[in-house]
C-alpha positions in Angstrom: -3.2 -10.6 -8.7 -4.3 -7.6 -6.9 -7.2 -9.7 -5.8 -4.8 -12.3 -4.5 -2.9 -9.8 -2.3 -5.9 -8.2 -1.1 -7.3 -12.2 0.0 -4.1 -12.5 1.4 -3.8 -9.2 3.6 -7.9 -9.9 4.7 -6.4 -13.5 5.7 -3.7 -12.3 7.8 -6.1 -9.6 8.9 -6.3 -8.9 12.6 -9.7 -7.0 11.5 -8.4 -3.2 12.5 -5.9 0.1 13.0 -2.2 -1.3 13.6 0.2 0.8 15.4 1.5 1.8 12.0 -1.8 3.9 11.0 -1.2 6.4 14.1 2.4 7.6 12.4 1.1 11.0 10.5 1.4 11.0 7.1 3.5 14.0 6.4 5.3 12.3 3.6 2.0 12.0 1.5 2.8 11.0 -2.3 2.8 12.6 -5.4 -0.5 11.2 -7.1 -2.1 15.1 -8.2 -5.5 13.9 -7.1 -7.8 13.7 -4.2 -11.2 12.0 -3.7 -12.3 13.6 -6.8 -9.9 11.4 -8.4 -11.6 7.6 -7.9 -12.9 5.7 -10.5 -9.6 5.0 -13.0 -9.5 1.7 -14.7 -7.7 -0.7 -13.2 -4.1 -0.8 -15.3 -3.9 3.4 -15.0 -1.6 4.9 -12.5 -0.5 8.3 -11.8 3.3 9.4 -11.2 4.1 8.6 -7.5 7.7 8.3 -6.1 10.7 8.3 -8.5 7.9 9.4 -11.2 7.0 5.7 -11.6 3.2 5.0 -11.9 1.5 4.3 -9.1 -0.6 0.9 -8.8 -4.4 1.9 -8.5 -6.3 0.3 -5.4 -9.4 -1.5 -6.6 -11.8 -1.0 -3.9 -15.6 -2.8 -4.4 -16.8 -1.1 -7.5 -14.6 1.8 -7.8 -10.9 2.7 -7.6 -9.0 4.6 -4.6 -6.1 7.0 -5.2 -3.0 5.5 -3.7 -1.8 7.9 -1.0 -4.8 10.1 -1.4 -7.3 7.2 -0.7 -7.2 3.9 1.5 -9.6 1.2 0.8 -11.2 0.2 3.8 -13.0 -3.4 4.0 -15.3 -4.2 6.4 -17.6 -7.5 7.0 -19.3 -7.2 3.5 -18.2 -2.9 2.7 -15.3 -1.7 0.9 -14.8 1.7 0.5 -12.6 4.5 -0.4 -12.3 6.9 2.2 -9.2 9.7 2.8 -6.1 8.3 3.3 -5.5 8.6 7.7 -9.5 8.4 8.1 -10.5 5.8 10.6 -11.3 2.6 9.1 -13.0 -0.6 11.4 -11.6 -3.2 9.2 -8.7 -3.8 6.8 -7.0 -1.1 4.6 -5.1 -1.0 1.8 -3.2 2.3 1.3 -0.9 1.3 -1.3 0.1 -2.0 -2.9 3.6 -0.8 -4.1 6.2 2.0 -3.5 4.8 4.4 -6.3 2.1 5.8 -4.0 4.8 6.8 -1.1 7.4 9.8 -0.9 9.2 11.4 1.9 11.5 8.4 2.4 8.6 6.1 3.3 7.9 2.6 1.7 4.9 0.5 0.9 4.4 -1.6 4.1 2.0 -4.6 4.8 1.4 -5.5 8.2 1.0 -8.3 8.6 -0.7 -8.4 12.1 -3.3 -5.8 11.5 -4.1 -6.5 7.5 -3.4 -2.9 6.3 -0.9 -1.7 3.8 0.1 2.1 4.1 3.3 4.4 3.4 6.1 3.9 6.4 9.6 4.7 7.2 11.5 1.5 7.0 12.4 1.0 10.7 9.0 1.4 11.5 7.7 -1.4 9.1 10.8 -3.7 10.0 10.4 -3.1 13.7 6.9 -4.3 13.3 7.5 -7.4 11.1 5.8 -5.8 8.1 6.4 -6.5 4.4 7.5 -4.2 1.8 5.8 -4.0 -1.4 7.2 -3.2 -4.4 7.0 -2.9 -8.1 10.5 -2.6 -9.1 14.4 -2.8 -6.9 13.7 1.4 -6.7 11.3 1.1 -4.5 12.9 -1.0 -1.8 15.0 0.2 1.1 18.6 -0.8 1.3 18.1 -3.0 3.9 16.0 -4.8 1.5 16.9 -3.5 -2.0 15.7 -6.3 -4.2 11.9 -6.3 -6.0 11.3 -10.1 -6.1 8.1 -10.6 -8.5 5.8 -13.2 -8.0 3.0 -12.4 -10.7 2.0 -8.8 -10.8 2.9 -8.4 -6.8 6.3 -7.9 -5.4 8.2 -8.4 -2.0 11.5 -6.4 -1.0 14.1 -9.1 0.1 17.9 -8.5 1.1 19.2 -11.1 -1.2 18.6 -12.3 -4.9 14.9 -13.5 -5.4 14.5 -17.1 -6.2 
């Protein structure tokens, strides 16, 4: 599924830095690991908001800390680099609410094809998505976790 979402933000994927990736990131999350931290398997997570597990980032051959880490795809390149680095092409930050603390959610843009931890009025303002794992981590304008497969979506009424 992750490789689903990750087809599906590249799709939509304006090919660079949205407006959201100039916010600083002074609400960074809770994951107890930097760079030196890539390379989990693929169902491992690490305590992020709310002490739920984070949803690792698989990234080409490795594995990026969420909220430590951004996966940045370019033309035939994906990469973990640090979490606000620059990155030329799409980037996913985090691919649920477990990676993001400080009152920020898990927010795809859809115009720019990055995911990344954002105050809700920022990612509504800009017609983003919030992604989620569970009702938790959903704002209230928003506060329900619909589930499609392992991916989720934040929706203000009951999920379908």
């Amino acid at each position: 599924m992750r490789s689903s979402l990750l087809a599906l933000l590249l799709v939509i994927a304006a090919c660079g830095r949205t407006e959201l990736d100039l916010i600083p990131d002074d609400g960074g999350a809770a994951t107890g690991g930097g760079a030196g931290g890539r390379g989990g398997t693929a169902g491992a997570g690490v305590a992020g908001a709310g002490g739920q597990p984070t949803t690792p980032i698989v990234c080409g051959q490795t594995t990026c800390v969420p909220g430590a880490e951004t996966c940045c795809v370019q033309a035939n390149t994906q990469a973990c680099i640090p979490a606000r680095a620059p990155c030329s092409g799409a980037s996913l930050g985090c691919l649920d609410g477990g990676a993001c603390t400080g009152g920020r959610f898990c927010c795809a843009s859809l115009l720019g094809g990055s995911t990344s931890c954002q105050p809700a009025q920022l990612c509504g303002l800009t017609g983003g998505l919030f992604l989620c794992a569970s009702d938790a981590q959903c704002p209230s304008t928003t506060p329900r976790c619909c589930r499609f497969g392992a991916a989720g979506v934040c929706a203000a009424q009951s999920c379908p």
